[in-house]
N, C-alpha and C positions, 0 to 999 in steps of 0.2 A: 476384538481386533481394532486397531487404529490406523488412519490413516497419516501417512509423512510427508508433507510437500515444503518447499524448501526447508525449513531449520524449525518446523514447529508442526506438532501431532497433534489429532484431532481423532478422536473417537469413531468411529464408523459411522456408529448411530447418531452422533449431535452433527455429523458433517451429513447425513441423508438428512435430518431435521432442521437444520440450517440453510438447505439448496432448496428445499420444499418451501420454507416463507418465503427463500429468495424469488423465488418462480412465482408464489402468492404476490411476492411486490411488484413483481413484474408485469403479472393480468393486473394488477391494481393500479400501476404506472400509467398502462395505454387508457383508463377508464378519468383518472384523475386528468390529462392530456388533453379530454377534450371539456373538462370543466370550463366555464368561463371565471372573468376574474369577479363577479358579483358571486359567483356560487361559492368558490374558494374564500371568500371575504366575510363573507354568511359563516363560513364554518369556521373561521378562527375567531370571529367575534363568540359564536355560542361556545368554543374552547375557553375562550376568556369569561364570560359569565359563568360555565360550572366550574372552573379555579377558583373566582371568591367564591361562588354558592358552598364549594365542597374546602374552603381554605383549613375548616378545622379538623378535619380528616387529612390532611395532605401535611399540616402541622404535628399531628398526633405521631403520623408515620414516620417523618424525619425525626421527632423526639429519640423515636426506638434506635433508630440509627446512628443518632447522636451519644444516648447511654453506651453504645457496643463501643463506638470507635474511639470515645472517651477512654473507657474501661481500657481499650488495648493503646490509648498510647499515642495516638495523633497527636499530632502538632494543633498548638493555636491557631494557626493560621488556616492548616488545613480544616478546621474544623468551622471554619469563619465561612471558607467555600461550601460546605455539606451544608448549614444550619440554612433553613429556611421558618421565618416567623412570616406573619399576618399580612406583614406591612411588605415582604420581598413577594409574598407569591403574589399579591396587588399588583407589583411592580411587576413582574412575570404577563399578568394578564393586561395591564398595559402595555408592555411591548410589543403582545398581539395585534391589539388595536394600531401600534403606530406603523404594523406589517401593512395592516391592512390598509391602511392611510397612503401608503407607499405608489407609487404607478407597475404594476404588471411590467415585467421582463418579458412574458412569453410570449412571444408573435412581436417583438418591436423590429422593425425593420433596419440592419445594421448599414444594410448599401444596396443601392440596388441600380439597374442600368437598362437598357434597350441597346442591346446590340446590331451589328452592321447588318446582320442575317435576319434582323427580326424578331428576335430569339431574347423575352424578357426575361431576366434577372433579378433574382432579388437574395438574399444575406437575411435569414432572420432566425432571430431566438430560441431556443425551445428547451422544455428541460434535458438533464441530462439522462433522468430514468431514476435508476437504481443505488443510492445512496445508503454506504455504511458510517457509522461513528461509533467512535471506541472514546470513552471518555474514564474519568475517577474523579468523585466525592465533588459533582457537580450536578447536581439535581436542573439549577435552571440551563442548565446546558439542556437537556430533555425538552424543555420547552421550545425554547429557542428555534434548536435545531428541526423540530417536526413541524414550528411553526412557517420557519423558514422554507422547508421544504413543501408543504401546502402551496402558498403562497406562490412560489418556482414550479409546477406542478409536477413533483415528483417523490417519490417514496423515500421512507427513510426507514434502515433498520439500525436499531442501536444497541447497545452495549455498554452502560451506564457505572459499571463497575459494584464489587459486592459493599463500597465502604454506604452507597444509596441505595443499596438495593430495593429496602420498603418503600422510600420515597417516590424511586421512578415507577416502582411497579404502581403505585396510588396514579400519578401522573401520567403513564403511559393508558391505564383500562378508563379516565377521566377522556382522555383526548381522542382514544378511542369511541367510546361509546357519543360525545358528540358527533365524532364523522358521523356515524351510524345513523343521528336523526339528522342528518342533514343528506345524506341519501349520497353520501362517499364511501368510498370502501373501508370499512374499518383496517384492510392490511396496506392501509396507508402508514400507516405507524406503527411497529412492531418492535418488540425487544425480545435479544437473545439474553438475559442476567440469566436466565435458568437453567444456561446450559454452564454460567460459569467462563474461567480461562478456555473451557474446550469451545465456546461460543465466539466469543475473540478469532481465537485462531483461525475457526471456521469461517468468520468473515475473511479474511486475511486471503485465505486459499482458493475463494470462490469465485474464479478467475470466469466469464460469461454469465455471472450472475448479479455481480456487484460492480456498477461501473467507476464508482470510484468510492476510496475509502477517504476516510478523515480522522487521523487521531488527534485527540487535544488532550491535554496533562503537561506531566513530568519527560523529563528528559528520558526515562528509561521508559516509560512508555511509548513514548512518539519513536523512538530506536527502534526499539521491536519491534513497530510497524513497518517502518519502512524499511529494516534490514530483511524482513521476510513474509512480506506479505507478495504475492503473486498478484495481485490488483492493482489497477491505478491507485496513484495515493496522492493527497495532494495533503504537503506535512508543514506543521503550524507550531505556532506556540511556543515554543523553548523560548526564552525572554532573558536572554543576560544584556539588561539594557544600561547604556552608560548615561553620564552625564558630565561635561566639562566645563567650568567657570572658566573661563576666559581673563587674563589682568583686568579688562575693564568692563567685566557684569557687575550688574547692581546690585550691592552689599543687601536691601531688607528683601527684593524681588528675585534674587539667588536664595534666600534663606527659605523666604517663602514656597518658592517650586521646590527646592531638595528635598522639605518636609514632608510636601502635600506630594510627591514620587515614591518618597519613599513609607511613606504611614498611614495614607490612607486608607489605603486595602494590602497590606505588604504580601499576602498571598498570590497575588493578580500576575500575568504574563509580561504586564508591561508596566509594573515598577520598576523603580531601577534597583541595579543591583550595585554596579562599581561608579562611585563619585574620582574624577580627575579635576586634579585644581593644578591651575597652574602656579607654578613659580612665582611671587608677590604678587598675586593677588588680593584684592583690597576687602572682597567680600570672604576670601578664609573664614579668618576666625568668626566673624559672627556666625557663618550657613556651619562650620563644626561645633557651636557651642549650639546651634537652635535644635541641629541634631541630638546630640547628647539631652537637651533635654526633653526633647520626644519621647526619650527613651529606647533608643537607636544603639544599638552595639557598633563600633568606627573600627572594624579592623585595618591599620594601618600600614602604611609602609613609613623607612627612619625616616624621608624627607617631609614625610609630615608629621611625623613625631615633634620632629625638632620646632610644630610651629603649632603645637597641640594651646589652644589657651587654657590659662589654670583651671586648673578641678575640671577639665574633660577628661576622661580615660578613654582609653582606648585598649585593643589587643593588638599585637607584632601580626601583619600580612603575612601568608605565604603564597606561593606560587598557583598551590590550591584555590585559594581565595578568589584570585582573578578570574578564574574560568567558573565562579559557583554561583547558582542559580538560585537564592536561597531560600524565599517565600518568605520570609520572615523580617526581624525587625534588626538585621545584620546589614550592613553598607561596609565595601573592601571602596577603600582610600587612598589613592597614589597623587603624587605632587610631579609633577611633568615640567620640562624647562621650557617648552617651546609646545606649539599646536602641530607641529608634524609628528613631535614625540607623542601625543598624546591620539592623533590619527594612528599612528604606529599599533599604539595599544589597543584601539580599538578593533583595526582591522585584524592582530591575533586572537583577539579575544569575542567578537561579539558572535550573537550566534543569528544577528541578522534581524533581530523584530524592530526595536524604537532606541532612539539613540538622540541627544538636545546637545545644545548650546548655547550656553547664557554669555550674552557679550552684547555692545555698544560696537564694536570694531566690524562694519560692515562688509572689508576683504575677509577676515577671520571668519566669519558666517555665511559669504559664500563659498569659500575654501572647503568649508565642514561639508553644506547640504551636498557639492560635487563630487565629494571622496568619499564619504562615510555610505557604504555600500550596505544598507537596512532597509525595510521595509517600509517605515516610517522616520524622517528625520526632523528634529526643531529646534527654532531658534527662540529662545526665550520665552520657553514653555513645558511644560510639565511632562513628561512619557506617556501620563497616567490617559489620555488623549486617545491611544488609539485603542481606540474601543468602536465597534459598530454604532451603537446608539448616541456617541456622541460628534460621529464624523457624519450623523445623517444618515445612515444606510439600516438604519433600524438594527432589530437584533443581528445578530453574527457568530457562524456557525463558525470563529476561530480567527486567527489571522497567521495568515499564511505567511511563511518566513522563505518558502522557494522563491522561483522566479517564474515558473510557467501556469500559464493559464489564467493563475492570479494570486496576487504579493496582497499583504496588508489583508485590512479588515476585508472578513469574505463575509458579503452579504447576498440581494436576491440575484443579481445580474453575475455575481461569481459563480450561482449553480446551474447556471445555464450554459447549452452550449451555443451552436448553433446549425442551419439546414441550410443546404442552397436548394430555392426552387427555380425551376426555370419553366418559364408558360411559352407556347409557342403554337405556330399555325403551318402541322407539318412539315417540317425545315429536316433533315437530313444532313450531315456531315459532309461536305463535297469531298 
């Protein structure tokens, strides 16, 4: 038998096996709640010592991963997010460390007052409990996120997808078995991969169990989260980010950002995807020649065709193009007469993450940051920016592209929520 709640089926048995850790993470929640933050901080450092102690077992494992999803057919790029070597899961277990480096969210005091009756007040912190993530062929996303959720004192169940499976499973019984000598629950951390899509779902429907979900990926995944999950959700990531040269950005400083947006990690949420130039524009043709020779695919439209410099190629835009998300080393190109046509496009088209502006025209830049309605917006800088670890918030479990609760890089003060306590000396209601 299975079970049907909204628009996705769940096996009987993985949805009683799925409600049971959730209820594990939940006695695991109130136990991890009253950690202090030196004990929580103890345990993601010894999480970060057994990641290098054990880097060449965690590397063996993603090798297996890497042979499978090779063999079927992934994309470069995708395969750029799965691959972990020596030198990233380092990087992994330093980001522990700068968790830990971080100031505690939990118990900060948001507001607090003495009211007329005597009646103290205070607004402060605390985790939110029960945390799911739904992720694909992102290994240190596993890190991250259980780091993150330590550190916030709260549980995290996850669902890492089958393209990592060996990898998280290495990673998940690693981070585990730390808790354990550190005298925290081991169902602090817990992964459903075993049960599969039917584990997913499970998360999805386990409406008193999971107080809020998080998917990160692809556009069709983050969909089907939030078209049919019965949980809170707080939904992230889709990335069709823009970028517009302004007539008076700076010809090698425009070259330089399109490049390092668009090739440095072209898999990433917050590359860009559609470059807009405007109408004579001075920096054109060198930032389309520096592309091209990145090795950059320039699907275009005719009004940049007609201004393509020798020996660039390009391919003919379609309508498709503008709305595509691509992960790759493809950039859709349109030539715009004016910066309201080019706000125009963005506001059809963006799905809301990071979005620049390369220009000297100081109305023209505040024009953009007031209208262009994203999560992250800049002016003569690069997309590649909004990332946790480089806005200071340490790792980050995603960047939220709603508007509730919390937009942008979600780090430790996004997985918190908050309590009103109020102390008093018998006071009564008159």
């Amino acid at each position: 038998m299975s079970s049907t709640t909204a628009n996705v089926s769940v096996p009987a048995d993985v949805l009683k096996k799925v409600t049971d850790m959730a209820y594990d993470a939940r006695v695991a929640s109130r136990i991890l709640a009253k950690a202090d933050t030196r004990w929580k901080n103890n345990a993601l450092e010894a999480i970060a010592k057994d990641l290098e102690h054990k880097a060449d077992i965690i590397v063996r494992s993603n090798a297996e991963d890497l042979e499978r999803e090779r063999a079927g057919g992934m994309s470069e790029a995708m395969l750029d997010r799965l691959m972990l070597n020596a030198h990233r899961v380092g990087e992994l277990a330093n980001s522990l460390r700068e968790l830990a480096a971080l100031p505690d969210p939990v118990g900060e005091v948001v507001r607090g007052a003495t009211l007329d009756n005597g009646l103290h007040m205070t607004q402060v912190r605390v985790p939110m409990g029960v945390i799911g993530a739904i992720y694909e062929a992102r290994p240190n996303v596993t890190v991250d996120i259980a780091g993150l959720a330590i550190k916030s004192g709260n549980t995290v169940m996850l669902r890492g997808g089958s393209a990592a499976a060996k990898t998280n499973e290495t990673i998940v019984g690693i981070i585990r078995h730390a808790l354990d000598k550190n005298s925290l629950p081991m169902d602090t951390v817990q992964s459903v991969d075993e049960f599969g899509r039917g584990g997913a779902n499970a998360l999805m429907v386990a409406r008193g169990y999971i107080d809020v979900l998080i998917p990160r990926g692809g556009r069709q995944l983050i969909q089907s989260v939030v078209n049919n999950a019965r949980v809170p959700v707080i939904e992230t990531g889709e990335g069709n980010c823009h970028i517009f040269v302004d007539v008076t950005a700076d010809v090698e400083g425009s070259a330089k950002i399109l490049v390092n947006a668009k090739t440095q990690r072209p898999g990433t949420c917050n590359t860009v995807e559609t470059l807009i130039l405007a109408q004579g524009a001075e920096a054109t043709p060198r930032v389309l020649q520096a592309l091209n020779d990145a090795g950059v695919t320039l699907h275009v439209d005719a009004a940049t065709r007609e201004n393509l410099p020798g020996g660039v190629e390009a391919v003919d835009a379609t309508d498709e193009d503008w709305a595509t998300e691509y992960g790759s080393l493809d950039l859709a190109v349109k030539t715009v007469a004016s910066l309201d046509e080019a706000l125009n496009h963005i506001g059809k088209y963006s799905t809301g993450h990071s979005e620049a502006i390369l220009t000297n025209n100081l109305a023209h830049a505040e024009t953009f940051i007031r209208t262009v309605d994203s999560a992250a917006v800049y002016i003569n800088a690069s997309t590649r920016f909004t990332d946790g670890g480089q806005l200071g918030l340490g790792a980050e479990v995603g960047i939220s592209t709603q508007k509730l609760h919390a937009r942008g890089p979600m780090g430790l003060e996004q997985l918190t929520t908050t309590k009103w306590i109020m102390r008093g000396n018998w006071q009564a209601r008159a």
